[in-house]
C-alpha positions in Angstrom: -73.5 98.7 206.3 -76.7 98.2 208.5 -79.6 99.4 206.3 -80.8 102.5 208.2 -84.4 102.0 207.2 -84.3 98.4 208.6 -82.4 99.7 211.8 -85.5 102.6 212.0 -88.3 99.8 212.1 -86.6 97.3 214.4 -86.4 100.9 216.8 -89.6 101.2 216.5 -91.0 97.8 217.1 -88.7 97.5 220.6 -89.9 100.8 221.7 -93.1 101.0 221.0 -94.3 97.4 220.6 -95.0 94.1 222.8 -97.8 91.5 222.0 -100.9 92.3 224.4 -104.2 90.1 224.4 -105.9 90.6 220.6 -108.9 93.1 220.7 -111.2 94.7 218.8 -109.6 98.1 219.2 -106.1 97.5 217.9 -106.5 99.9 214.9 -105.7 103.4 215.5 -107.8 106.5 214.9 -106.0 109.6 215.1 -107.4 112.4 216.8 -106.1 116.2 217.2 -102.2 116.8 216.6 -101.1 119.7 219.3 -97.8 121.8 218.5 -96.1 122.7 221.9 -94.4 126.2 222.5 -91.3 125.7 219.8 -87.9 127.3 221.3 -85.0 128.5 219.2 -83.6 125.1 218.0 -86.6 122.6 218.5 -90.2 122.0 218.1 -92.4 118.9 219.7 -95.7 117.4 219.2 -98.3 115.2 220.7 -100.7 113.5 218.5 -103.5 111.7 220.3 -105.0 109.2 219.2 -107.7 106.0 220.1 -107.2 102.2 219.8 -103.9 100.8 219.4 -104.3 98.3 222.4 -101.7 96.0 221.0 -99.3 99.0 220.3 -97.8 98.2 216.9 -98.6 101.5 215.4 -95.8 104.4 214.4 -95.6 107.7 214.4 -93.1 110.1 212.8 -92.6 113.5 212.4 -90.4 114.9 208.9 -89.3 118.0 208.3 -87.5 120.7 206.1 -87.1 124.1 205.7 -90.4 125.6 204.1 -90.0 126.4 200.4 -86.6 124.3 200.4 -88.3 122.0 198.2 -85.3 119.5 199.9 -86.0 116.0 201.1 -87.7 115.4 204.3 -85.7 114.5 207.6 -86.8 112.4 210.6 -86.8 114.0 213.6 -86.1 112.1 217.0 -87.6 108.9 217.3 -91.2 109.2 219.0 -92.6 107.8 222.1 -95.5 106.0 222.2 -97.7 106.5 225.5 -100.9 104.8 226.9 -101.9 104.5 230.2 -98.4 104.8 232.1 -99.7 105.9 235.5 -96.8 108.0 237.8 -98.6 107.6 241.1 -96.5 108.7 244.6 -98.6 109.0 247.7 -100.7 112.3 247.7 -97.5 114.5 245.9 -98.1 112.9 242.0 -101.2 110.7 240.0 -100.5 111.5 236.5 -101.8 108.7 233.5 -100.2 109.0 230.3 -103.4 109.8 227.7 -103.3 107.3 224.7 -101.0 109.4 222.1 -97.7 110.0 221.1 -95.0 112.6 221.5 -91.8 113.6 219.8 -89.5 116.3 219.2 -87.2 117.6 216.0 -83.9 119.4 217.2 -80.7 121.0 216.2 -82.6 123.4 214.0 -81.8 127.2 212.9 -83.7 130.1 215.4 -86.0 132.1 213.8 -87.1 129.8 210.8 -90.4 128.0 209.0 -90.1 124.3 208.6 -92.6 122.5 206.9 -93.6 119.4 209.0 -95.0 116.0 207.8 -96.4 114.2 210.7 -98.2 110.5 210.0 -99.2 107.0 211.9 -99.0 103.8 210.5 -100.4 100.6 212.0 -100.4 97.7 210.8 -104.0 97.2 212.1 -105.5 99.8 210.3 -105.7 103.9 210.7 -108.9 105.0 210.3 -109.3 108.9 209.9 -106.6 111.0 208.8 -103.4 109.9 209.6 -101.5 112.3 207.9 -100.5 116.0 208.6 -98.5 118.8 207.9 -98.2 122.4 208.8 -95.4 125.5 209.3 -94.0 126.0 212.7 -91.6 128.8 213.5 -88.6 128.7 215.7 -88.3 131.4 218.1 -85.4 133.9 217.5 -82.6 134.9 220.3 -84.3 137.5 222.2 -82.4 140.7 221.0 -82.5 144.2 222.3 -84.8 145.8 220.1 -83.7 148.5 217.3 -85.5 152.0 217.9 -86.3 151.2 221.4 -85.2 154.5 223.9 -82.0 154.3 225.7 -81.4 155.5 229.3 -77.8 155.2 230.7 -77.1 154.7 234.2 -74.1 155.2 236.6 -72.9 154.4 239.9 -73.4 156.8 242.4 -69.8 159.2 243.0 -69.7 158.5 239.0 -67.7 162.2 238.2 -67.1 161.7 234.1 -68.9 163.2 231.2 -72.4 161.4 231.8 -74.3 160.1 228.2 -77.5 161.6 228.3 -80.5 160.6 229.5 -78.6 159.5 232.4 -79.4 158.3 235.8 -77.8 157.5 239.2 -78.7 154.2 240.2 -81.0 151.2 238.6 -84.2 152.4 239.9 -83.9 156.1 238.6 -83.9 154.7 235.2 -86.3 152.0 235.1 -88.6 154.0 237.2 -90.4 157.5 237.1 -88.1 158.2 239.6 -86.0 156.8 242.6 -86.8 157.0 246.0 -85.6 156.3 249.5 -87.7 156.2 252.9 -91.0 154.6 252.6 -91.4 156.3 249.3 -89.5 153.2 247.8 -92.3 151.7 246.5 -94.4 154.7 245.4 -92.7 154.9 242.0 -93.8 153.1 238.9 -92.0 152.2 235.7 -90.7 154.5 233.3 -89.9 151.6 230.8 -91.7 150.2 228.1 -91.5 147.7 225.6 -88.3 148.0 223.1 -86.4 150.4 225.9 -82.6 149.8 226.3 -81.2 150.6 229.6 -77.0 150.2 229.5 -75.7 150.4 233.1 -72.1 151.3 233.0 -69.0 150.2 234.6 -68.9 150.4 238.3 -70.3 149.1 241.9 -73.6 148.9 242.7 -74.8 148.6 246.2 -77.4 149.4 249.0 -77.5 149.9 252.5 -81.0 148.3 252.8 -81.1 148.7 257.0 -80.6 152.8 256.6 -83.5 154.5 256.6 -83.0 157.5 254.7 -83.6 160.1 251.7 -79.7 160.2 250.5 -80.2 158.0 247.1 -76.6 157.3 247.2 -76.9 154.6 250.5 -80.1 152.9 249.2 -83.1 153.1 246.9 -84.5 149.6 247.8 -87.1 148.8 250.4 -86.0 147.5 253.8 -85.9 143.7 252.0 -83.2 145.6 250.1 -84.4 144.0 246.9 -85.1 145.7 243.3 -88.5 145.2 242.4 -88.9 145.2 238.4 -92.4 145.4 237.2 -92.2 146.8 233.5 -93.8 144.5 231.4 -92.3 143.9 227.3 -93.0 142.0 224.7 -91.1 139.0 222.9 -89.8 141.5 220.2 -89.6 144.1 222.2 -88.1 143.4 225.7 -87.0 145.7 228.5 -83.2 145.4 228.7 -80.8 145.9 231.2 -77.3 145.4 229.9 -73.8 146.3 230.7 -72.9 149.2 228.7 -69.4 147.7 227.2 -67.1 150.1 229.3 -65.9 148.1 232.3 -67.4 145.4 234.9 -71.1 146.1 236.1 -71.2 145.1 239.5 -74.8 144.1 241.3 -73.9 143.9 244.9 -77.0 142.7 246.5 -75.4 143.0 250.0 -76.8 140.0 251.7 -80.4 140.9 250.8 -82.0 137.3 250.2 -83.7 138.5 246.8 -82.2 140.6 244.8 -84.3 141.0 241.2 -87.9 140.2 241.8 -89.4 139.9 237.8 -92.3 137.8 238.9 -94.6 140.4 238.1 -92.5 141.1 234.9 -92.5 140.0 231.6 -90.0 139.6 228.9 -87.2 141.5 230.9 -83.7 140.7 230.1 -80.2 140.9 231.6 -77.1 141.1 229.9 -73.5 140.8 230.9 -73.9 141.7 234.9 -72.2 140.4 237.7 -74.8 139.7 240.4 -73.5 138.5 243.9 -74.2 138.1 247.8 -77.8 137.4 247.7 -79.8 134.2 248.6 -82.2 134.6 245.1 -80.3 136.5 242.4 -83.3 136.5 240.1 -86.6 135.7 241.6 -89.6 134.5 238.7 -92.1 132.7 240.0 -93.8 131.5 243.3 -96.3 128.9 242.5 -99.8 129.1 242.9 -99.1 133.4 242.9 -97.3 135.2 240.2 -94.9 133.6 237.4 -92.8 136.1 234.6 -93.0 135.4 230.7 -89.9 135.6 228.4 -87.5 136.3 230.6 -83.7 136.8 229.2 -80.6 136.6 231.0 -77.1 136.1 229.1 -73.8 136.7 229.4 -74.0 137.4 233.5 -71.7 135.8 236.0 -73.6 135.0 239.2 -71.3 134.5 242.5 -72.2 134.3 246.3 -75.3 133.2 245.6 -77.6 130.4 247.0 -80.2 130.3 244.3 -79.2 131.8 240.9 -82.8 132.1 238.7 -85.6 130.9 240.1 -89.5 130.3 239.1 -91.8 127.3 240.4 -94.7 129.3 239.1 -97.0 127.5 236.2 -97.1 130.7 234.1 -93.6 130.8 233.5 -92.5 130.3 229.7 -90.1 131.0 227.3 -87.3 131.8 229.5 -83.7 132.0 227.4 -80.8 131.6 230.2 -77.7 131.2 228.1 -74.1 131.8 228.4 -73.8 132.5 231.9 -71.5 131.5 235.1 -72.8 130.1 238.0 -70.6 130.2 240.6 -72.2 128.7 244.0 -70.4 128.7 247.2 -70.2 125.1 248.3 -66.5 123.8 249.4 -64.1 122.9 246.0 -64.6 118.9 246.9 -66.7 116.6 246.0 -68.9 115.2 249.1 -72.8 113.9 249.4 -75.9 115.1 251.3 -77.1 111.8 251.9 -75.9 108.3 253.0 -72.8 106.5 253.2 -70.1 106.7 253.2 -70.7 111.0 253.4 -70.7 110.7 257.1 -67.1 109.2 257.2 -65.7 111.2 254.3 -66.5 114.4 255.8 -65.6 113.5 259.2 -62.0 112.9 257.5 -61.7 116.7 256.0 -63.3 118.1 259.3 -66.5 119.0 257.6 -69.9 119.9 259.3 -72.1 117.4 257.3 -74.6 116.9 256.0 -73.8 120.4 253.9 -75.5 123.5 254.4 -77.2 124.4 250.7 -77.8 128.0 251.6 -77.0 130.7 254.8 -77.0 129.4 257.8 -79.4 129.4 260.7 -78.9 131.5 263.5 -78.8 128.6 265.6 -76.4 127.3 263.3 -73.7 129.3 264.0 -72.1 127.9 266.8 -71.0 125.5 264.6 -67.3 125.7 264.4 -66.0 127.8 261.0 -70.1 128.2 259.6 -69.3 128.3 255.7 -72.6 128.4 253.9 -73.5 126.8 250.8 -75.7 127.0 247.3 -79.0 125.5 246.7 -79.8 125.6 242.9 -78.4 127.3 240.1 -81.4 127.3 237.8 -84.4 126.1 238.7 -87.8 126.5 236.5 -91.3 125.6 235.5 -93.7 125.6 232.7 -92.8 125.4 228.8 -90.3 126.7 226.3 -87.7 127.4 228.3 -84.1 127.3 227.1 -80.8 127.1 229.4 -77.8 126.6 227.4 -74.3 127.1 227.2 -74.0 128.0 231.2 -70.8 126.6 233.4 -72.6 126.0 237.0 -70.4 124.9 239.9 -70.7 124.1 243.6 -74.3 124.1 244.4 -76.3 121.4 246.1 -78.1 120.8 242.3 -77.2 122.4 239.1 -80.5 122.9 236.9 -83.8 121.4 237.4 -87.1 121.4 236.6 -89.3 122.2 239.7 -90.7 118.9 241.5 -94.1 121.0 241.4 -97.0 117.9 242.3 -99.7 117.2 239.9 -99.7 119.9 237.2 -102.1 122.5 237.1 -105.6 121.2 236.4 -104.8 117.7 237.6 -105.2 116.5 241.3 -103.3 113.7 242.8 -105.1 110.9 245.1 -105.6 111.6 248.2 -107.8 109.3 250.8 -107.8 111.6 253.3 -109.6 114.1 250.8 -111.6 112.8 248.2 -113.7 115.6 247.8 -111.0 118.0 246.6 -108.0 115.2 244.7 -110.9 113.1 242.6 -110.2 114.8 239.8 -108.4 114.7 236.7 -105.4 112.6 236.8 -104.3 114.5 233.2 -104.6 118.6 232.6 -107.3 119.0 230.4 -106.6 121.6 227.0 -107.1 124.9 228.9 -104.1 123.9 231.4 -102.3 122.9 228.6 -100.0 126.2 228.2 -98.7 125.8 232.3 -97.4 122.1 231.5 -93.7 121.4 231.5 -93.1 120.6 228.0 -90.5 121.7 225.1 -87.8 122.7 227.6 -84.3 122.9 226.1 -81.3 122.1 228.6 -78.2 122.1 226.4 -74.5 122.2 226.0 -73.8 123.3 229.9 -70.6 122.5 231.6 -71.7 120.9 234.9 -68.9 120.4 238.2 -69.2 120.2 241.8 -72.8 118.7 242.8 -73.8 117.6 246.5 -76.4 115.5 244.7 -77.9 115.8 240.7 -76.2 117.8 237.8 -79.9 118.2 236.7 -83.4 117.4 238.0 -86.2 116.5 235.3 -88.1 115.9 238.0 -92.3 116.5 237.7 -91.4 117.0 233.6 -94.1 115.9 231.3 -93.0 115.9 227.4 -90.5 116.4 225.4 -87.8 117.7 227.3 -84.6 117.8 225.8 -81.8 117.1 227.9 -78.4 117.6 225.2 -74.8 117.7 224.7 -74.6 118.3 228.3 -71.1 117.9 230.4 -71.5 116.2 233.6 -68.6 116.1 235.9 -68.0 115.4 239.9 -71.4 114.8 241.0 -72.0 113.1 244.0 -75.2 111.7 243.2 -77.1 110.5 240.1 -76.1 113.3 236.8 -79.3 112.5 235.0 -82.8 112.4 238.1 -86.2 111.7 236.7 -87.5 111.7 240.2 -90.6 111.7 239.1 -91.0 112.4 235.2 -94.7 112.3 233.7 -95.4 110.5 230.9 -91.9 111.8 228.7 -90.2 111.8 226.6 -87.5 112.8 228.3 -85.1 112.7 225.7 -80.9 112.6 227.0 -78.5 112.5 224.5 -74.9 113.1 224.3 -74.3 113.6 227.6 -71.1 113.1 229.4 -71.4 112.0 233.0 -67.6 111.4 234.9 -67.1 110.8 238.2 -70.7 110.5 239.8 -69.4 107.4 242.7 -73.2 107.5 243.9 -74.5 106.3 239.9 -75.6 107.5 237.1 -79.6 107.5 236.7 -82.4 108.3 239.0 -86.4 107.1 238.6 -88.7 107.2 239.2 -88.4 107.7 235.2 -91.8 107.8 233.4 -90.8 108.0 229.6 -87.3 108.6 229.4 -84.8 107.8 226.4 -81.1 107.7 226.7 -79.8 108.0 223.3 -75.3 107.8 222.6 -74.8 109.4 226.3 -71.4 108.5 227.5 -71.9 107.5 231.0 -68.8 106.4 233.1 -70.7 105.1 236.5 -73.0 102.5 237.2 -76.7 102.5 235.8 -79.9 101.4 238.4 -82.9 103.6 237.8 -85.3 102.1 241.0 -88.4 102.5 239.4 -89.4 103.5 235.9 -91.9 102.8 232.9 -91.7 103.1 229.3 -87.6 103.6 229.6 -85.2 102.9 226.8 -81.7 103.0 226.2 -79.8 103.4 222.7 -76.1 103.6 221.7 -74.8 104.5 225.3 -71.5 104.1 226.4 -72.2 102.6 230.6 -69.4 101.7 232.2 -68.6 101.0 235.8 -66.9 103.3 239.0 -67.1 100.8 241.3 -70.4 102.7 243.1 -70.9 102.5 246.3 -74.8 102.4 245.7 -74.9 98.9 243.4 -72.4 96.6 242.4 -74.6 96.2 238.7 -73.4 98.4 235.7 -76.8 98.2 234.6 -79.7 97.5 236.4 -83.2 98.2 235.3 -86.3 98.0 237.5 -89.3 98.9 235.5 -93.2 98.2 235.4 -93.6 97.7 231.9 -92.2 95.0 229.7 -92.3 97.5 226.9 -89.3 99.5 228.3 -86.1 98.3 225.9 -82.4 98.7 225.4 -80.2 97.9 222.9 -77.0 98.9 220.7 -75.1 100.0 223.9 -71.5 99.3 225.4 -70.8 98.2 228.7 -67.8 97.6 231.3 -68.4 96.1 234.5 -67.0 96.2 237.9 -64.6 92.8 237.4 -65.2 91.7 241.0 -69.2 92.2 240.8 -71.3 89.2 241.2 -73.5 89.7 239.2 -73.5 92.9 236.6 -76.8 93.3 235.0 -80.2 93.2 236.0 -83.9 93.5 234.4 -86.2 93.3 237.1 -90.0 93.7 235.8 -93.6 91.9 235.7 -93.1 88.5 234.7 -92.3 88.8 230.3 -96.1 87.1 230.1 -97.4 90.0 231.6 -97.5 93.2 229.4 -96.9 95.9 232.4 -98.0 96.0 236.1 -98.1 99.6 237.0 -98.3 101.1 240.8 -101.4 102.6 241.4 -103.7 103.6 244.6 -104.1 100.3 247.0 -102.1 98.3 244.3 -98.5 97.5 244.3 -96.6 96.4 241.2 -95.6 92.6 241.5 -92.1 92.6 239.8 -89.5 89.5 239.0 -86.3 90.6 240.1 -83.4 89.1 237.5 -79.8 89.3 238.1 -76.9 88.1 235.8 -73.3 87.9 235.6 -72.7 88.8 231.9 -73.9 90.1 229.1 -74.8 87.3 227.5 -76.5 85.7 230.3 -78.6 89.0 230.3 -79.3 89.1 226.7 -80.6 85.4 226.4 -82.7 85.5 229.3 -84.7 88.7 228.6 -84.0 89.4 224.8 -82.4 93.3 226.1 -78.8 94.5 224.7 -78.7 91.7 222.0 -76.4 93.5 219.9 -74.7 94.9 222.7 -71.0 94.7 223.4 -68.6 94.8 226.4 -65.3 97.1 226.0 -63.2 99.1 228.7 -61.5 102.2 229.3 -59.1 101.9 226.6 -61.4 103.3 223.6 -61.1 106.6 225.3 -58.0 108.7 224.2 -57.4 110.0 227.7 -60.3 108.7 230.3 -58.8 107.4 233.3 -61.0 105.0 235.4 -61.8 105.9 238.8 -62.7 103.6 241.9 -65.6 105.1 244.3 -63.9 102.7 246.8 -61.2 104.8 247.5 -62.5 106.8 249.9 -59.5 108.8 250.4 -59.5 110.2 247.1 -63.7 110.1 246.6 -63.4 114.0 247.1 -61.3 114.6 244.4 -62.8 117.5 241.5 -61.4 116.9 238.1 -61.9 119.2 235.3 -62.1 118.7 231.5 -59.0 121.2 230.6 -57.2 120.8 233.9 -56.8 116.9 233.7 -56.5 116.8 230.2 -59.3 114.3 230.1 -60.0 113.6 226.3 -63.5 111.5 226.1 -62.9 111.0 222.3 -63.4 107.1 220.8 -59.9 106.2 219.7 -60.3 105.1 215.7 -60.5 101.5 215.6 -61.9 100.8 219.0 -64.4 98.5 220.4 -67.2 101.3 220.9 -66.6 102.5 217.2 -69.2 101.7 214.7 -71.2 99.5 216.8 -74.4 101.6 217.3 -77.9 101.9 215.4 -79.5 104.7 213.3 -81.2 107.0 215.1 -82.9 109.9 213.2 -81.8 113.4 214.5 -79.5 111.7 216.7 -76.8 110.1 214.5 -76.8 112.0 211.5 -74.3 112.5 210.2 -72.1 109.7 211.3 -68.9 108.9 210.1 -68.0 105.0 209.5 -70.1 102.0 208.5 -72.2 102.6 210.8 -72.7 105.5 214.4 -70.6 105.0 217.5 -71.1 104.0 220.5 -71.4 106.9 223.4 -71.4 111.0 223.0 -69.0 111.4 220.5 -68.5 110.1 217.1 -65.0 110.1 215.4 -64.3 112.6 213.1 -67.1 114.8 214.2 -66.3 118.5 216.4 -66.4 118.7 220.0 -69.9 119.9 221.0 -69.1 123.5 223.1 -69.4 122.9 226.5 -70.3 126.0 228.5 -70.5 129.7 227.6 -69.5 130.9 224.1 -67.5 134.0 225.5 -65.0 134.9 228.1 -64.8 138.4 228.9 -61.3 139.5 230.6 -63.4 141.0 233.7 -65.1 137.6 234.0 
């Protein structure tokens, strides 16, 4: 058995070290150690520090449950950062400070842990490098107990009414409901801790009527409901489906439907929302952005945006067993490129897709059919999405590509009066950066281009147990991240014919994903890659299972299993600054000079660069029931497939090449079964992860 502590150390060196020029700053002094927002299951850190040039030193972070008195555990292995500079035109400038960031997951909600953080160097630590502290994880926002309850019915509702009972959403959540231009003239009834269980029935407005009869509308002419009750974490405003039938939101083609941006800690529960542009609308940035808002158990249909913030205030959203259901056509087919043109030509589709309602000078298109943008799309820390089944939109959840983050500017020439500033948010931005974000355990189908979008991320997102199926582009975009980590792990990814991985990645780790199309990130820095199952489709977009194209000779990979296209040329590529050079890193007036390096095997690869060393090559056949599919056949490249429906069973079979062939990875692997972890998302013997949302309602 491979000593774990060994396996720990020889991580940490590949991550985190390559020999630079000696100086007289290669000892580390640590500096202040910041706790991000924690969410329900994990907490992150960033410790900066000085020194280090030569980047041998280690960080960790330990935990346990406070007053356990148990033995510490290591959380995820933790990035070192220093200097990486994501620069793109006048959009994004960010450098990396000199510090490092990690995250501990898969912990209980609602609990203290006691955490040990500490650096070592080799070089010397001078200061303290030694910490610990009690961070507590958020609970599941709940309704809250002693709260007032209103009750509200549809309109034409003739039963025994629970009292205090309203007509209508507005009547309730209001002072009172209003038609006319008195629509807006009301203001909220609620308060923190109040309940508000709508019961079974239709819900709908006839925004264009002007009128006084509360039973055609009570919305203003935009037709939306305009929340702006404000609660607290403990104490939310709810509106939830009273248990007694099928709550039905009809938004009636209004293109918002719930506007919270002006609302904190609101939260939905069990709803059916449907025929809107924007079901729930958050955030705008640079104007208003909600807090803590809650949505669970809702089924969204008809929709071209589901939730929806892009505003910097925006934290500590929990979006968690929900359905998404967007409205694009049940086959696979691309925005962008070849061969999309051709394939939709052969089903008679407009193309490229429409991602929302169409134009009115779109409609002399023959049969218009509009489509869905974004299921989830948000900004700022804390947030949690989890458990949600998303299908047919143009992208499934993703961080909003926002520019520069608040208090940092981005180069511009044209203006460097108002962009020479800081290329990093100083500490009074810090609570609007997009940090400890939780994406996990979502069933993912049907994608016009990425499953999910970490794009304009900075630290420690968590990307986790995700299932990734029929997406036409790349399942996992960093496009651009910001510094990182961005951790994926145990993901699955099937069926993606345009690849697997998008850059430009800034500080992104793949740990045991299983990822069954090819692998060629175009740009990235400080990338690594541990304990992944990549294995070929035969993409249309590279021929190479695995080609990396990074800046810095410190991005690594290792411990991973590979199948490659048989008729490829050459199937692996490292293409970098020459191995004598420690990084070469794209900034203004300077671009990177990089050595591009192909290969036709493994082994080739692994002796000329000293990458995948104790990597092996395997095929489809360690899967109990994965069949491989050909992104060549362009007859069938349309083709959904689905985890039940196919029977597709992504379990190792016992004994197989990918089976014990991995590394230790703390908070990753624990837990493993055999001499030593698998290879890929899932380790034999262990439970499927759920995929999706923990609950099926019969009206759903």
């Amino acid at each position: 058995m491979r000593s774990s502590r060994a396996l720990i150390a020889m991580f940490c060196l590949l991550i985190m070290a390559l020999s630079s020029p000696a100086r007289a700053d290669n000892s580390t002094q640590p500096l202040d150690l910041f706790i991000e927002p924690p969410t329900q299951t994990s907490l992150g850190f960033e410790w900066r520090i000085n020194g280090d040039d030569n980047r041998n030193a280690t960080a960790n972070f330990l935990y346990r449950k406070a007053n356990s008195g148990g033995a510490y555990k290591s959380g995820l292995p933790v990035l070192r950062l220093q200097g990486e500079r994501t620069y793109e035109n006048v959009r994004f400038d960010v450098i990396s400070p000199n510090m490092f960031a990690g995250s501990i997951v898969d912990l209980e909600p609602d609990t203290d842990y006691e955490v040990l953080a500490y650096i070592l160097d080799p070089d010397g630590v001078h200061g303290q490098n030694k910490k610990s502290f009690v961070v507590h994880t958020r609970p599941e926002p709940q309704p809250a107990a002693g709260g007032r309850v209103f009750h509200v019915y549809p309109f034409g509702y003739t039963g025994t009414m629970i009292q205090p009972a309203f007509f209508g959403l507005m009547a309730a959540y209001n002072n009172a409901a209003s038609g006319t231009d008195m629509t807006m003239a009301t203001r909220p009834r609620v308060r923190p801790g109040d309940t508000i269980l709508v019961h079974a029935g239709l819900y709908i407005n006839q925004r264009e009527i002007y009128t006084n009869t509360l039973s055609i509308s009570t919305v203003p002419f935009d037709g939306t409901y305009y929340l702006h009750g404000n609660g607290t974490a403990d104490k939310p405003i709810v509106i939830k489906a009273a248990g007694d039938g099928e709550v039905v939101f009809d938004c009636n083609g209004a293109f918002n439907c719930f506007d919270v941006k002006n609302a904190d800690y609101n939260y939905f529960e069990g709803l059916t929302i449907r025929n809107t542009e924007i079901a729930i609308w958050a955030g705008t940035q640079f104007e208003s952005g909600a807090k803590g808002l809650t949505v669970k158990k809702t089924r969204f249909e008809n929709i071209g945006f589901g939730i929806y913030t892009n505003n910097s205030r925006s934290s500590n959203f929990y979006i968690s067993d929900n359905y998404f259901i967007g409205r694009n056509d049940p086959l696979l087919i691309g925005w962008s490129g070849d061969p999309w043109p051709a394939v939709a030509a052969s089903k008679g589709l407009t193309w490229p897709p429409a991602m929302g309602q169409l134009s009115l000078n779109q409609y002399s298109v023959a049969e218009p059919h509009p489509g869905s943008y974004i299921a989830v799309k948000y900004y700022g820390p804390g947030h949690v999405i989890q458990y949600n089944y998303v299908a047919n939109f143009h992208d499934g959840i993703d961080d909003e590509t926002y520019g520069n983050p608040p208090g940092s500017y981005a180069t511009d020439p044209n203006l460097p009066d108002t962009t020479d500033g800081p290329k990093y948010p100083p500490p009074e931005y810090w609570d609007q950066r997009p940090v400890a974000n939780d994406v996990l355990n979502n069933y993912m189908t049907n994608f016009h281009d990425n499953s999910f979008e970490a794009d304009g991320s900075m630290h420690n997102m968590r990307m986790m147990r995700n299932f990734i199926i029929n997406t036409a582009s790349h399942g996992y975009c960093n496009q651009p991240t910001l510094g990182g980590p961005i951790y994926w792990i145990r993901n699955i990814q099937y069926n993606c014919p345009g690849g697997s991985t998008r850059g430009e990645a800034t500080g992104a780790l793949f740990f045991n994903n299983t990822t069954l199309c090819e692998t060629a990130p175009s740009q990235s820095m400080n990338v690594h890659w541990r304990n992944n199952l990549m294995m070929a489709q035969h993409s249309f977009a590279t021929p190479f299972v695995f080609n990396i194209t990074t800046d810095t000779n410190w991005s690594s990979s290792d411990y991973n299993g590979f199948y490659a296209n048989p008729e490829a040329t050459n199937s692996f590529g490292w293409n970098s600054p020459p191995f004598n050079v420690a990084a070469d890193i794209n900034a203004p007036g300077h671009t990177p000079v990089l050595v591009t390096r192909s290969y036709p095997s493994l082994a080739a690869y692994s002796a000329a660069t000293g990458r995948d060393m104790h990597s092996v090559m395997l095929d489809y056949s360690i899967f109990m029931n994965v069949p491989p599919l050909d992104a060549r056949d362009l007859a069938h490249i349309t083709n959904l497939y689905d985890l039940a429906a196919n029977n597709l069973d992504f379990r190792l079979k016992p004994g197989s090449a990918a089976v014990d062939k991995g590394m230790v990875i703390p908070n990753v692997t624990d837990g493993y079964t055999g001499a030593a972890p698998d290879l890929g998302a899932l380790e034999v013997g262990q439970p499927m992860p759920q995929y999706g949302p923990r609950f099926n309602p019969g009206w759903m």
